[in-house]
C-alpha positions as CSV (number, residue, x, y, z in Angstrom):
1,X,-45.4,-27.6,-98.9
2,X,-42.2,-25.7,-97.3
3,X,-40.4,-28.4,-96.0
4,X,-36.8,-29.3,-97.3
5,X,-35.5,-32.3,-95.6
6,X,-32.5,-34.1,-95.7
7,X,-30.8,-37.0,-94.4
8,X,-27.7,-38.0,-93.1
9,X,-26.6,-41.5,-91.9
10,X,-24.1,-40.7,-90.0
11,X,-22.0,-44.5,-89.0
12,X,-19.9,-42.9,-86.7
13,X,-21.4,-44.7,-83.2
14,X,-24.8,-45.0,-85.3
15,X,-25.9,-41.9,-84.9
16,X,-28.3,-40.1,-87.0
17,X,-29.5,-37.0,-88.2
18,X,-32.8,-36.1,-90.0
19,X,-32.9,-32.2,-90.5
20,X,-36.7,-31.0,-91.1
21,X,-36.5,-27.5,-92.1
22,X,-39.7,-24.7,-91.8
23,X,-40.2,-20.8,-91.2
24,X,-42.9,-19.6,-89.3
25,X,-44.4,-16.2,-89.8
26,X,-44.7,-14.5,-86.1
27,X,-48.4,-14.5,-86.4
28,X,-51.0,-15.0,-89.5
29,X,-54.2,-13.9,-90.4
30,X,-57.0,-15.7,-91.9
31,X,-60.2,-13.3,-94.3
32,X,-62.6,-14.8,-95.9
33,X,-61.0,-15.8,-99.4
34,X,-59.5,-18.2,-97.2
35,X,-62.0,-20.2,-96.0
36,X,-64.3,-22.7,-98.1
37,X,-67.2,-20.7,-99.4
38,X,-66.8,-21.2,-103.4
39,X,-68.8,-23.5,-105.5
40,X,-66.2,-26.2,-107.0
41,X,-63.9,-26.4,-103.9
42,X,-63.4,-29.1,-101.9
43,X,-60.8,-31.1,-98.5
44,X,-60.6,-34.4,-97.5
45,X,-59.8,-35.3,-94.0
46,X,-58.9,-38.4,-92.3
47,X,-61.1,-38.6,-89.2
48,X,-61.7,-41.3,-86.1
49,X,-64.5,-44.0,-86.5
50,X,-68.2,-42.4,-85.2
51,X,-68.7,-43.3,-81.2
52,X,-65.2,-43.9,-80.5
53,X,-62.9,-41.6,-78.2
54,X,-59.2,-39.9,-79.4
55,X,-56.5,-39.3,-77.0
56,X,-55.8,-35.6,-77.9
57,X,-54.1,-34.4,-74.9
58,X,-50.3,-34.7,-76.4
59,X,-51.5,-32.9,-79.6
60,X,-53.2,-29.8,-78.3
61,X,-50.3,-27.2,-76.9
62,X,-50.5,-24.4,-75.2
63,X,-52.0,-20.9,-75.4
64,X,-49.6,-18.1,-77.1
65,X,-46.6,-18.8,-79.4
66,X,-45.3,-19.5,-81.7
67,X,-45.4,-22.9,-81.6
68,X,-45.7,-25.9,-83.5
69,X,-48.5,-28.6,-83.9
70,X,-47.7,-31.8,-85.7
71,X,-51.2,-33.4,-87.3
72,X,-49.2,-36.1,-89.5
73,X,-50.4,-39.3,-87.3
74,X,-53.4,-39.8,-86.0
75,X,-57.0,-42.0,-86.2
76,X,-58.1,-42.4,-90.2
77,X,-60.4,-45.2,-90.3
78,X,-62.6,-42.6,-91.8
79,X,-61.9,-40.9,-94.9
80,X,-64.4,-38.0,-95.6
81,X,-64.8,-35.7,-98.2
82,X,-66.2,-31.7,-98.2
83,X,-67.6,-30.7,-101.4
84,X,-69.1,-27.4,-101.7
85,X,-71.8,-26.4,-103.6
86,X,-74.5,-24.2,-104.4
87,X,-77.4,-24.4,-101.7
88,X,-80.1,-25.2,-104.1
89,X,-78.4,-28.4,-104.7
90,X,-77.6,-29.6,-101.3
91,X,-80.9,-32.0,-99.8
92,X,-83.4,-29.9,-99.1
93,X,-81.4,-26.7,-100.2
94,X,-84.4,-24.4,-101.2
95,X,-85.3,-24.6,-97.6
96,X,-82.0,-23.3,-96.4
97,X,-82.0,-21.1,-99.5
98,X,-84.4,-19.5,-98.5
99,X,-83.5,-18.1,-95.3
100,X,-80.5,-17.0,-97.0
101,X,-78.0,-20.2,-97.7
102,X,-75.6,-19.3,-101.0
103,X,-73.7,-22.1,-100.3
104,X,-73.9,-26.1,-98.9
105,X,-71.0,-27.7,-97.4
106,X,-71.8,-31.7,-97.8
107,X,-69.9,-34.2,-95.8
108,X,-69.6,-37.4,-97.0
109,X,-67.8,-40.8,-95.7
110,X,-66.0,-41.9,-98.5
111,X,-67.0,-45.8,-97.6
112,X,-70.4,-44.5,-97.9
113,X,-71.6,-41.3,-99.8
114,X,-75.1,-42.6,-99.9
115,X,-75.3,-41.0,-96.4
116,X,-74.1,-37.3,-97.2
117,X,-74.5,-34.6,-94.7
118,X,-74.9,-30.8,-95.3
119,X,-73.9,-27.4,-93.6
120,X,-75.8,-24.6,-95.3
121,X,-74.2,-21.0,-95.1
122,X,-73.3,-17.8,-96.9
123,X,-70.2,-15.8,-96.3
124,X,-71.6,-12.3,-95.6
125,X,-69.5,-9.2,-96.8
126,X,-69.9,-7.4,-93.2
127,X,-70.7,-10.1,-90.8
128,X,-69.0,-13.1,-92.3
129,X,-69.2,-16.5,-92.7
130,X,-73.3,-16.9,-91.4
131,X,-74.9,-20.5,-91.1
132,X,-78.7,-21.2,-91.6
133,X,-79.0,-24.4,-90.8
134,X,-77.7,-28.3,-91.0
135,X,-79.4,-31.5,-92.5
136,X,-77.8,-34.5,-90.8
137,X,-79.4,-37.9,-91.1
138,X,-76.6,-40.1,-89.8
139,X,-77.1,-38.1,-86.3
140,X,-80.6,-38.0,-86.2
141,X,-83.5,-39.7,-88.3
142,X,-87.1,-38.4,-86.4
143,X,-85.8,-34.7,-88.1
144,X,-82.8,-34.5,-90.0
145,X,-83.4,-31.3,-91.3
146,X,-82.6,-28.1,-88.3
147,X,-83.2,-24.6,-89.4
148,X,-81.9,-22.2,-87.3
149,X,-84.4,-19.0,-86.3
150,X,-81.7,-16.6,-86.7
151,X,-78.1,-16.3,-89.1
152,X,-75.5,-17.7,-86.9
153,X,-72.0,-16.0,-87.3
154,X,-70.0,-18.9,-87.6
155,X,-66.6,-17.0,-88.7
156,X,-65.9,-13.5,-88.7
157,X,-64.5,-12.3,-92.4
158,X,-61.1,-11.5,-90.8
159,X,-59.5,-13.0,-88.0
160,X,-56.4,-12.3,-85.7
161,X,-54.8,-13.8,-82.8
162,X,-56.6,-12.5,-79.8
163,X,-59.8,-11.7,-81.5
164,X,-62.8,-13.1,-79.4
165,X,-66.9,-13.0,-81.2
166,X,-70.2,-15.3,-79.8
167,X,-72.7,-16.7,-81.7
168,X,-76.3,-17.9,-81.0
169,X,-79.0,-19.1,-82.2
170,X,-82.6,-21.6,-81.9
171,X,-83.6,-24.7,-83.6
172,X,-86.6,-27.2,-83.1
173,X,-85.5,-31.0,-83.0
174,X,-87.3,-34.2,-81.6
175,X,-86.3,-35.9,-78.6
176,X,-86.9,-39.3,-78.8
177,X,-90.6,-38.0,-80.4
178,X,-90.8,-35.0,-78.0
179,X,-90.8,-31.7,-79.5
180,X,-87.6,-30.0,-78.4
181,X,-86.4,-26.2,-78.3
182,X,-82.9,-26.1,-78.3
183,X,-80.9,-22.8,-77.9
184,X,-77.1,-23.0,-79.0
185,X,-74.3,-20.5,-78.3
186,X,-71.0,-20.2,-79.1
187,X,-68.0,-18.6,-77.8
188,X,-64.9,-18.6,-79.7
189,X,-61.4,-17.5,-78.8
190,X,-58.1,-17.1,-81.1
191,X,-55.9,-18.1,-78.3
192,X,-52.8,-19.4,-80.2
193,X,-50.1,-19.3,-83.2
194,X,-47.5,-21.3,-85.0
195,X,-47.1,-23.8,-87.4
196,X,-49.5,-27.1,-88.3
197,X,-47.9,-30.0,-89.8
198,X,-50.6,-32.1,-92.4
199,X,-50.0,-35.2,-93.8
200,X,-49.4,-34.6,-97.5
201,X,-49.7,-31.1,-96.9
202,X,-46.6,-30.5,-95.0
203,X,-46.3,-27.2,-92.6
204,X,-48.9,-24.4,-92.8
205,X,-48.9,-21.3,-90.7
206,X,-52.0,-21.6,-88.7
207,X,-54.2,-19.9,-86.3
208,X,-56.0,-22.1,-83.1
209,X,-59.1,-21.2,-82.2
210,X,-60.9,-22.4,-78.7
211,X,-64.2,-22.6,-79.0
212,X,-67.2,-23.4,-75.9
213,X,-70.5,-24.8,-76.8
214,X,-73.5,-24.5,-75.3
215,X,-76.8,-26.6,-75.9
216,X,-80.0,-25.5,-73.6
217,X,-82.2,-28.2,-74.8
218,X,-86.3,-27.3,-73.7
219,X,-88.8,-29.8,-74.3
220,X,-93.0,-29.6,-74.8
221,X,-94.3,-32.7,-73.2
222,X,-97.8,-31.6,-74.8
223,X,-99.2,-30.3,-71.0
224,X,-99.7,-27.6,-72.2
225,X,-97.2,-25.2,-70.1
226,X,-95.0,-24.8,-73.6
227,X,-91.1,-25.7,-74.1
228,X,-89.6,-26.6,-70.2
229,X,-86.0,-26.4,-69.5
230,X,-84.4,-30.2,-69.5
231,X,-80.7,-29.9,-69.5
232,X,-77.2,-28.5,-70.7
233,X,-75.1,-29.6,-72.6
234,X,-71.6,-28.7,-72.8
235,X,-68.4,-28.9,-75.9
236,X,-65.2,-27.8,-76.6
237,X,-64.3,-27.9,-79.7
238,X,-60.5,-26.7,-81.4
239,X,-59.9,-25.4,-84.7
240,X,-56.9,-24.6,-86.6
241,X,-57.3,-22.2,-89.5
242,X,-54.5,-21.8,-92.3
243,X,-54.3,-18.9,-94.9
244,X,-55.6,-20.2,-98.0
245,X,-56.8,-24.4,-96.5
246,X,-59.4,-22.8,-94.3
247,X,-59.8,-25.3,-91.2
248,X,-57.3,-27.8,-91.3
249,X,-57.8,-29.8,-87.9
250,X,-61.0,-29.4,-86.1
251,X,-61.4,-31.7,-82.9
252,X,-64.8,-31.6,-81.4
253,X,-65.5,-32.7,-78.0
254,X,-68.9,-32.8,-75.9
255,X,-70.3,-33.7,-72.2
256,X,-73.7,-34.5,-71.8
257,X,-73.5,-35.0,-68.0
258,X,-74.0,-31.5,-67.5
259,X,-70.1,-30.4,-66.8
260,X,-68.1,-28.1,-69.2
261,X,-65.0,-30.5,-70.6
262,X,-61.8,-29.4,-69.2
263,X,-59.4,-27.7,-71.4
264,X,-56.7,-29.4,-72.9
265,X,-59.2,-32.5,-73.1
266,X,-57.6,-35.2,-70.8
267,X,-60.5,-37.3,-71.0
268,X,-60.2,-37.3,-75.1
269,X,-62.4,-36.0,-77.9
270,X,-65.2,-37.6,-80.0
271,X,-64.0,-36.1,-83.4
272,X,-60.3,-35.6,-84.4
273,X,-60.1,-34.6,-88.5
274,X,-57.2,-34.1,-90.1
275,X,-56.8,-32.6,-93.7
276,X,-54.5,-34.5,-96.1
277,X,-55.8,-33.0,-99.3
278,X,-58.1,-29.6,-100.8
279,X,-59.0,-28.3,-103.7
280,X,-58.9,-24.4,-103.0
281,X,-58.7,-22.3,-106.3
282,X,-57.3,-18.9,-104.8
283,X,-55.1,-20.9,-103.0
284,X,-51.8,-18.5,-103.6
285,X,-47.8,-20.1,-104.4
286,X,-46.6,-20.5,-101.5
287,X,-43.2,-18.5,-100.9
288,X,-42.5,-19.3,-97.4
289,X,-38.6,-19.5,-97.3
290,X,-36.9,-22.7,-96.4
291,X,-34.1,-22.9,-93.7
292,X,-30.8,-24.3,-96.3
293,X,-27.6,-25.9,-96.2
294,X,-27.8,-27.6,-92.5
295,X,-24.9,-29.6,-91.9
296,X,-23.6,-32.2,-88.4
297,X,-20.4,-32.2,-87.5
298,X,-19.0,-34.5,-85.0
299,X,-16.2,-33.2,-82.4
300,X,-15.0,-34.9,-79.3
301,X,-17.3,-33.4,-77.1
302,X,-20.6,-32.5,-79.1
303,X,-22.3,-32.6,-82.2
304,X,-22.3,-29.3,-84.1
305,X,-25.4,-28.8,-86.1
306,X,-25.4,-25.4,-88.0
307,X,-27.5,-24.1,-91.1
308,X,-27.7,-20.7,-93.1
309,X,-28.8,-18.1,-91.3
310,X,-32.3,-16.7,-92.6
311,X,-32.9,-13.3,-93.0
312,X,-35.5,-11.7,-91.2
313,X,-35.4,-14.6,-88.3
314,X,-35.7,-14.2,-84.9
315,X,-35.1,-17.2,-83.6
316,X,-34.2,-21.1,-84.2
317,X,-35.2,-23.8,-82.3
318,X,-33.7,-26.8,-82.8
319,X,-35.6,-30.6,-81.3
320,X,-34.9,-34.2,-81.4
321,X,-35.9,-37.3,-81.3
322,X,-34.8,-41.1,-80.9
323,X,-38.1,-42.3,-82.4
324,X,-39.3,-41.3,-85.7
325,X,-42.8,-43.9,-85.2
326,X,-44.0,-41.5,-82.3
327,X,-44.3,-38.3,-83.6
328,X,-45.2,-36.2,-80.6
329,X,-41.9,-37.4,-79.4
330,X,-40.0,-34.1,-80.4
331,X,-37.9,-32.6,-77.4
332,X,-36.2,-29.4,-77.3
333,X,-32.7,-29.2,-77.9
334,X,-32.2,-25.3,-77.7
335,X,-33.8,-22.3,-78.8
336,X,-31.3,-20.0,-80.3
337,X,-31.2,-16.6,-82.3
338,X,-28.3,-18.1,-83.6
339,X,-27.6,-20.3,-86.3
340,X,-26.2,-23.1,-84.7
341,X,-26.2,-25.5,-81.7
342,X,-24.3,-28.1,-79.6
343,X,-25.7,-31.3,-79.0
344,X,-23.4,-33.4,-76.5
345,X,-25.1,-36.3,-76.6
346,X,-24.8,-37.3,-80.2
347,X,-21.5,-38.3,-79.6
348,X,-22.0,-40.5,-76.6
349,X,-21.1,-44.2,-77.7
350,X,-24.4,-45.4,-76.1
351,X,-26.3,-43.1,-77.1
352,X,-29.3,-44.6,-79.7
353,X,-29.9,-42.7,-83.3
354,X,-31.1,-39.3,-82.9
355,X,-33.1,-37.6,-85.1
356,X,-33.1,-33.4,-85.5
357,X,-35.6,-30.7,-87.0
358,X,-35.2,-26.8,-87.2
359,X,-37.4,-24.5,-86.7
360,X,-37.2,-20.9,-87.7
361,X,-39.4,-18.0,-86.6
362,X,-39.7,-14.8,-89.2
363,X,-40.5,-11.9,-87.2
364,X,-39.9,-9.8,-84.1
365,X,-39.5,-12.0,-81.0
């Protein structure tokens, strides 16, 4: 966690200043150590309750950055768990061992680890993190078990912003009892930078990636013409990726009308997860440097907030708030390569407590 905070009740016209200090690299890069793929490690999430929707607009950003993401609130009537162990031992792990699987992510609600799901995988020297198939029985009990035809790149071992890769692959499934040829692809997109604010966790420098889903479901209704197209089904889903947490927010959304859900989601997502907690043994000490000695002082006509000047930053920018509850309440105040600001209205009489963080950005602008 590199957050130093510090508070100052200020009873001069009540206002109030919260100073929430963080550094954020100009852009990160996630390999392979980073991710989950090691027997032993493990996260825990908070996530929404199954078949409900999450209002995600707010929380999503923009392309580019730096920018910021804060993940502290959110839906948690579900607390899951990722353990991750060797294939063999996941339910039905020789199958997926066999085509390959080293490793079993399993998925379990922590209100109910009788009902465990499993993501079978390897992380591949050359071609990355490769999945072979999932066994899911909570989302479908006529064939839980779907191996897919062909390694699926899932991850590439090293990833940038910018960097672009597809995946695709087959699986057989039932449909209601009908046999059912599904052919998924994947395009994914590292579209955006910053910082990702946990709760627990604190700030993490993070990577987003944007990520289209296609489902061209086939069926055999036993006429003997073979597997006929039925329909398409479309998802977006959003990842963020921190060096040495793996994926730290995922929100998953899908459309099975037959349209492609808009970006930015403003009709919500069915999944929002949120880590709060990991085990991750090559995890390194974290030596982000902390913005120091931030200080308010009150003149006639402003509020002057200033704080040590970091080396290596490129810029500051400095937000507020009057409501601590609502978290995705943050305005801007001023970005600044400086290392200080005026805020005039802190020292309006009428004005209602305000609350400040700092932001600092190491690296070329």
């Amino acid at each position: 966690m590199n957050v130093a905070s510090t508070f100052r009740g200020i009873p001069l016209w009540a206002t109030a200043v919260m100073a929430c200090f963080s550094v954020a690299r100009a852009q990160t890069n996630i390999t392979a150590p980073d991710m989950f793929n090691q027997v032993g490690q493990y996260r825990r999430v908070y996530s929404n309750a199954t078949n409900t929707t999450v209002a995600v607009a707010s929380l999503l950003g923009t392309t580019g950055g730096p920018q910021a993401w804060d993940f502290t609130s959110g839906p948690q009537e579900v607390t899951a768990r990722y353990d991750y162990i060797a294939a063999s031992e996941g339910t039905n792990g020789a199958d997926f061992a066999a085509l390959g699987a080293v490793i079993a992510e399993r998925r379990i609600d922590e209100a109910i680890t009788n009902d465990a799901g499993f993501l079978y995988y390897k992380q591949d020297p050359s071609k990355g993190r490769i999945d072979y198939g999932t066994y899911t029985p909570d989302s479908s009990s006529f064939q839980p078990e779907l191996q897919f035809t062909n390694g699926l790149q899932d991850f590439p071992n090293s990833i940038h912003y910018g960097d672009a890769w597809q995946g695709t692959t087959i699986f057989y499934s039932l449909i209601i009892g009908t046999p059912a040829q599904i052919t998924y692809t994947a395009t994914d997109t590292v579209d955006a930078y910053g910082l990702v604010t946990l709760p627990s966790i604190g700030f993490l420098d993070c990577l987003r990636v944007h990520e289209v889903v296609e489902y061209n479901v086939a069926v055999d209704i036993g006429d003997g013409t073979g597997y006929q197209s039925l329909e398409t089904v479309y998802g977006l889903n959003y990842y963020w990726l921190a060096p040495s947490h793996g994926i730290v927010v995922q929100i998953n959304a899908t459309e099975p009308d037959g349209s492609q859900p808009a970006d930015g989601l403003p009709d919500g997502a069915s999944t929002l997860e949120r880590m709060f907690e990991a085990y991750h043994p090559t995890t390194l000490t974290n030596t982000m440097p902390n913005i120091q000695g931030f200080k308010m002082t009150l003149g006639k006509t402003a509020a002057l907030l200033q704080w040590t000047a970091l080396t290596g930053a490129s810029s500051y920018t400095v937000q507020y708030t009057t409501n601590l509850v609502n978290t995705t309440n943050w305005q801007t105040l001023k970005t600044t390569t400086s290392n200080y600001a005026l805020d005039p209205a802190a020292v309006t009489p009428a004005a209602p407590l305000r609350f400040y963080r700092v932001v600092g950005v190491v690296g070329p602008k």
